[in-house]
C-alpha positions as CSV (number, residue, x, y, z in Angstrom):
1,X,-159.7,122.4,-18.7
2,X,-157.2,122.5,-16.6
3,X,-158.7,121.9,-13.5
4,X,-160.0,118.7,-15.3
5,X,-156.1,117.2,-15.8
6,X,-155.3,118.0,-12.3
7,X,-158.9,116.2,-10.9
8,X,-158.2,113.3,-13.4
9,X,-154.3,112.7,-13.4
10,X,-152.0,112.1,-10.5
11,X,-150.0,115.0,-11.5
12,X,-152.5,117.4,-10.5
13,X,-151.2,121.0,-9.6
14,X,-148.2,119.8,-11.4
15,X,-150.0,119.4,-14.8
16,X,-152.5,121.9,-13.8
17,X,-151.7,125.1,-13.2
18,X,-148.9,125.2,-16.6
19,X,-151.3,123.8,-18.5
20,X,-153.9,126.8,-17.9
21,X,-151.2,129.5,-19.0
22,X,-150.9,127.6,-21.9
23,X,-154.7,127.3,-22.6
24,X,-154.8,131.0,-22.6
25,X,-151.9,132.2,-24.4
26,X,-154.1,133.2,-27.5
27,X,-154.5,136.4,-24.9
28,X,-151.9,136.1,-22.5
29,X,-147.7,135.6,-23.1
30,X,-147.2,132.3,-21.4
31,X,-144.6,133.9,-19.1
32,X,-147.3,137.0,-17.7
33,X,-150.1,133.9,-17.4
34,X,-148.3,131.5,-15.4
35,X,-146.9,134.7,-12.9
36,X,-150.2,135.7,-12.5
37,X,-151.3,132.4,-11.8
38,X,-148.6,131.6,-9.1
39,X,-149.7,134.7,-7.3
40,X,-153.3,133.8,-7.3
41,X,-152.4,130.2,-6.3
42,X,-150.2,132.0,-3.3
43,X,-153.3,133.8,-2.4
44,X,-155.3,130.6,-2.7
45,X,-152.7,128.6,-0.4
46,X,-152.9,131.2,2.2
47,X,-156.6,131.2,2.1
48,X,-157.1,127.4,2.5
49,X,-154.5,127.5,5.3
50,X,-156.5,130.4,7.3
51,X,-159.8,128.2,6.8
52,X,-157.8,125.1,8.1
53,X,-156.2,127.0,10.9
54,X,-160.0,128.5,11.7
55,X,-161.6,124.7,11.7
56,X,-158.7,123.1,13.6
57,X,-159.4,125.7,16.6
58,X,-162.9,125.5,16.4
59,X,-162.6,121.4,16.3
60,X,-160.3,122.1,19.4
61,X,-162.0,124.5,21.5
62,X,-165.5,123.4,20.8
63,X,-165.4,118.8,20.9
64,X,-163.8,116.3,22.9
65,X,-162.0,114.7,20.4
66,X,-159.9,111.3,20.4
67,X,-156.1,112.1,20.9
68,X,-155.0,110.7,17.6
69,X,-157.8,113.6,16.0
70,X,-156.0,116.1,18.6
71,X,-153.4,115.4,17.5
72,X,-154.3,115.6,13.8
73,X,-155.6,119.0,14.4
74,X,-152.9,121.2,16.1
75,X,-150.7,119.5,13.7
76,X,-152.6,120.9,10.4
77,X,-152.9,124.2,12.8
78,X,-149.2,124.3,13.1
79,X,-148.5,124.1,9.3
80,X,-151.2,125.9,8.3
81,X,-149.5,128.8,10.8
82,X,-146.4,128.3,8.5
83,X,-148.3,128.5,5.3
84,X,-149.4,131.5,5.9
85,X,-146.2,132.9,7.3
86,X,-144.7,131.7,4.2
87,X,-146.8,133.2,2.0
88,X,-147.0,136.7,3.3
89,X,-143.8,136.9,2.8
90,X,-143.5,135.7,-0.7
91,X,-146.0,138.2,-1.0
92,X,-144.4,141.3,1.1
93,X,-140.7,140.8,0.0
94,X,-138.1,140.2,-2.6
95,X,-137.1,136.8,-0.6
96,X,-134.9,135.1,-4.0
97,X,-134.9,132.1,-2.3
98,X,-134.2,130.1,-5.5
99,X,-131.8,132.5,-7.1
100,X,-130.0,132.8,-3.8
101,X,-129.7,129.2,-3.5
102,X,-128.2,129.2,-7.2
103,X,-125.8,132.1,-6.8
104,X,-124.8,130.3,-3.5
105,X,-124.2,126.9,-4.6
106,X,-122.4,128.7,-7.9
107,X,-120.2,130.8,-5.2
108,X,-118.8,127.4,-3.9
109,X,-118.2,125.5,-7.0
110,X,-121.6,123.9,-7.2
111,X,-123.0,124.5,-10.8
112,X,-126.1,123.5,-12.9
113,X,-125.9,124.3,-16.6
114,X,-129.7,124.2,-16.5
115,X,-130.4,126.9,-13.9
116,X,-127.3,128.6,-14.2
117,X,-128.2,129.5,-18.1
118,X,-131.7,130.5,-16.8
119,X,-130.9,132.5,-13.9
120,X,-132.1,135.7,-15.2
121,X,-135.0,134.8,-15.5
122,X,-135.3,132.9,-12.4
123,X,-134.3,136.1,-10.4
124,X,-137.1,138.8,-12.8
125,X,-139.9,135.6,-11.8
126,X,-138.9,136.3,-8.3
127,X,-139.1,140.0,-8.7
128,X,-142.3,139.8,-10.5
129,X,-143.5,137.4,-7.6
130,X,-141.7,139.8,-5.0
131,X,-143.6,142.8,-3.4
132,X,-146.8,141.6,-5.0
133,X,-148.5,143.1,-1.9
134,X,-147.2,146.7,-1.9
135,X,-147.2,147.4,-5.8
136,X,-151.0,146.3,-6.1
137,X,-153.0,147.3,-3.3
138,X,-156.0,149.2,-4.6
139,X,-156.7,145.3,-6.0
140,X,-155.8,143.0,-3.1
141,X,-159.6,143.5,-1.5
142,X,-161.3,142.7,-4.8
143,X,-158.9,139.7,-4.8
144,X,-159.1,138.4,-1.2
145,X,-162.6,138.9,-1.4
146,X,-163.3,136.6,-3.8
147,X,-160.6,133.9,-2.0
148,X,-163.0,134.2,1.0
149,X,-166.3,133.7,-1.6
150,X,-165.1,131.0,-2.6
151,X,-164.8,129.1,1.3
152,X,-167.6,130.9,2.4
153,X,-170.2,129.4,-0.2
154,X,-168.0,125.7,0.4
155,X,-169.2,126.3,4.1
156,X,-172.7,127.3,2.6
157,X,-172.6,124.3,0.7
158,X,-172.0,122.0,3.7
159,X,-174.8,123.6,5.5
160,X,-177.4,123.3,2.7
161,X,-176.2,119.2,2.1
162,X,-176.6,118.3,5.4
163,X,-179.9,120.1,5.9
164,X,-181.5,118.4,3.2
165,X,-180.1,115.3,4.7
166,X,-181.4,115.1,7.8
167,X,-184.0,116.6,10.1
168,X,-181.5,118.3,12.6
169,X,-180.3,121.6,11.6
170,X,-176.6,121.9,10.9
171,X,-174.7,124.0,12.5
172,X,-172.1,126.4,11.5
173,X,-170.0,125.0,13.1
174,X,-170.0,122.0,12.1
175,X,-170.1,123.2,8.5
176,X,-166.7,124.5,9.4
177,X,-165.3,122.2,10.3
178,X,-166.5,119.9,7.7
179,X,-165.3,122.4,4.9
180,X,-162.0,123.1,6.6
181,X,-161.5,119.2,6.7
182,X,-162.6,119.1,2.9
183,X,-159.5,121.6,2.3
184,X,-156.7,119.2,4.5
185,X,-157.7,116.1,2.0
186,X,-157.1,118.5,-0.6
187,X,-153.8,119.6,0.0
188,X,-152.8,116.4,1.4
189,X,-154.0,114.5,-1.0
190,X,-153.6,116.2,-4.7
191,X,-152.3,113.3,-6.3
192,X,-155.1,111.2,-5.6
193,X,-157.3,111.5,-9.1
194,X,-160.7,112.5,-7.8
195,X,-159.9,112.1,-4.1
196,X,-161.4,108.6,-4.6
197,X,-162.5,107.2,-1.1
198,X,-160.2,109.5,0.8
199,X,-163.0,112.1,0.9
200,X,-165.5,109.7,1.9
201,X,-163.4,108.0,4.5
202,X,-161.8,110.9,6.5
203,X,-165.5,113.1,6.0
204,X,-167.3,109.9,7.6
205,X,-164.4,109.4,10.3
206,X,-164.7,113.0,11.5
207,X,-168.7,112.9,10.5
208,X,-168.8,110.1,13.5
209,X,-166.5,112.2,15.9
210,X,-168.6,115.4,15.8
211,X,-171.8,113.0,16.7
212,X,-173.4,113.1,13.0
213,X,-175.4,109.8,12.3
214,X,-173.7,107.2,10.9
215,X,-173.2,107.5,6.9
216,X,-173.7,111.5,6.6
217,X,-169.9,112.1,6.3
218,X,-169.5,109.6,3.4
219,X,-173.1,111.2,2.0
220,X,-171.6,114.2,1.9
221,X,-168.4,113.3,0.4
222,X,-170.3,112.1,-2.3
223,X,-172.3,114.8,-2.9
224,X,-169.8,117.0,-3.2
225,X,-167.8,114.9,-5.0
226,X,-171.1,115.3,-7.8
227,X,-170.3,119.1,-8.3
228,X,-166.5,118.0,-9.1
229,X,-167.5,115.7,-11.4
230,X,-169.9,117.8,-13.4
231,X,-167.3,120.5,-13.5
232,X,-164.6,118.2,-14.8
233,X,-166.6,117.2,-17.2
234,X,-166.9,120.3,-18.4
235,X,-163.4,120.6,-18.8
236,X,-163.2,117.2,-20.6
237,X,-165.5,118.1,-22.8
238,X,-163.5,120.9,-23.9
239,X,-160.6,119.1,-24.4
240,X,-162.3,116.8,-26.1
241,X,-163.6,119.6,-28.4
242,X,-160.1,121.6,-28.9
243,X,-158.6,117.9,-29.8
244,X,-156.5,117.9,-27.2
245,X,-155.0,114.6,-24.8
246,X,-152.8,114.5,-21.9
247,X,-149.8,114.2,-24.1
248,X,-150.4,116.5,-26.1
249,X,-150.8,119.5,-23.6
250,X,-147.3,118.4,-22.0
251,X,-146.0,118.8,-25.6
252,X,-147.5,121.6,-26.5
253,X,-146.7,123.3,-22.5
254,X,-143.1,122.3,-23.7
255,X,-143.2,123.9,-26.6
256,X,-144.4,127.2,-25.3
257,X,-141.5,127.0,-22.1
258,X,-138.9,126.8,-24.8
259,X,-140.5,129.3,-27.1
260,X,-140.5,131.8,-24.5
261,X,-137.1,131.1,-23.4
């Protein structure tokens, strides 16, 4: 359900991710939910960026590409590099970047009622966020392993689409690159309900780069734009069943943020 809001609404991660710790709190306290779901989507962030950082360097060592897709590239690479950076050490160590920036500004006269009353529990999300790494261990490989299940069957999924599309076999490659490509329009892209033509365009503009005949980047684009769509409607049609709109989830994710506080 909530990967249906973000698909369908510009808000996307924004409306997302809160509205899946609410979905759940029947099991989970909002607060322990929405942690655990920052951490995962940490993980996840990290993930995308290695696959983007892999498909940039093989698009880079491997084709002779047109300088503005160069370009392109070691620019995603570069990022990418700075995602990952980032989020090992959200990950490793009790950075407090947002509590340190409030008790800074506060030191110097700059106050916010809002975040100065919820302080405390800025600083235990950050401790809770902090040192994820170190206290949990004996999980991470269960956890990263399925973070790299889920890009290595998107890769599997490339390969199978375009070999049922054409007699040449795909490479992997190419698949790759494809999937690591699939994960830039994603991240770049979020607000965009549905991706609508941005997948096709920039799969068939890179499709025609890597020497793919003409129409198999926006064919594939499509295609796996089918398995979004059928999952989304899942998630619709659970909404649908629960009684639930758009509005209503804000409201009742409102409700539950003040609740807990």
């Amino acid at each position: 359900m909530g990967e249906a809001l973000g698909n369908l609404t510009p808000l996307a991660t924004i409306l997302s991710e809160p509205a899946k710790a609410v979905f759940v709190r029947h099991r989970l306290p909002f607060a322990a939910s929405f942690r655990a779901l920052v951490v995962e989507n940490i993980f996840y962030g990290a993930s995308i960026a290695a696959v983007i950082v892999a498909g940039a360097v093989a698009l880079l060592l491997s084709f002779r590409m047109p300088p503005e897709l160069r370009a392109v590239s070691l620019g995603a690479a570069a990022a990418m590099a700075l995602v990952l950076a980032a989020a090992w050490m959200l990950l490793r160590t009790r950075f407090g970047a947002v509590s340190g920036a409030i008790a800074w500004a506060g030191s110097r006269g700059l106050r916010v009622g809002a975040l100065d009353r919820r302080l405390e529990k800025i600083t235990d999300f950050e401790e809770h966020i902090g040192g994820f790494w170190n206290r949990n261990r004996p999980r991470l490989i269960g956890l990263v392993a399925l973070e790299a299940s889920f890009h290595l069957l998107g890769v599997a999924e490339v390969v199978t689409a375009l070999w049922l599309m054409g007699p040449e076999s795909p490479s992997l490659l190419v698949a790759l690159i494809l999937e690591s490509t699939g994960r830039v329009i994603n991240v770049a892209f979020r607000f965009v309900p549905m991706r609508v033509g941005v997948d096709e365009w920039g799969n068939e503009w890179l499709g025609r780069a890597l020497g793919l005949a003409p129409a198999t980047g926006t064919t594939l684009a499509l295609v796996r734009k089918g398995r979004v769509l059928a999952w989304t409607a899942v998630g619709v049609l659970l909404l649908v069943a629960r009684g639930l709109t758009v509005r209503e989830v804000l409201a009742e994710a409102e409700r539950v943020r003040a609740a807990e506080e």
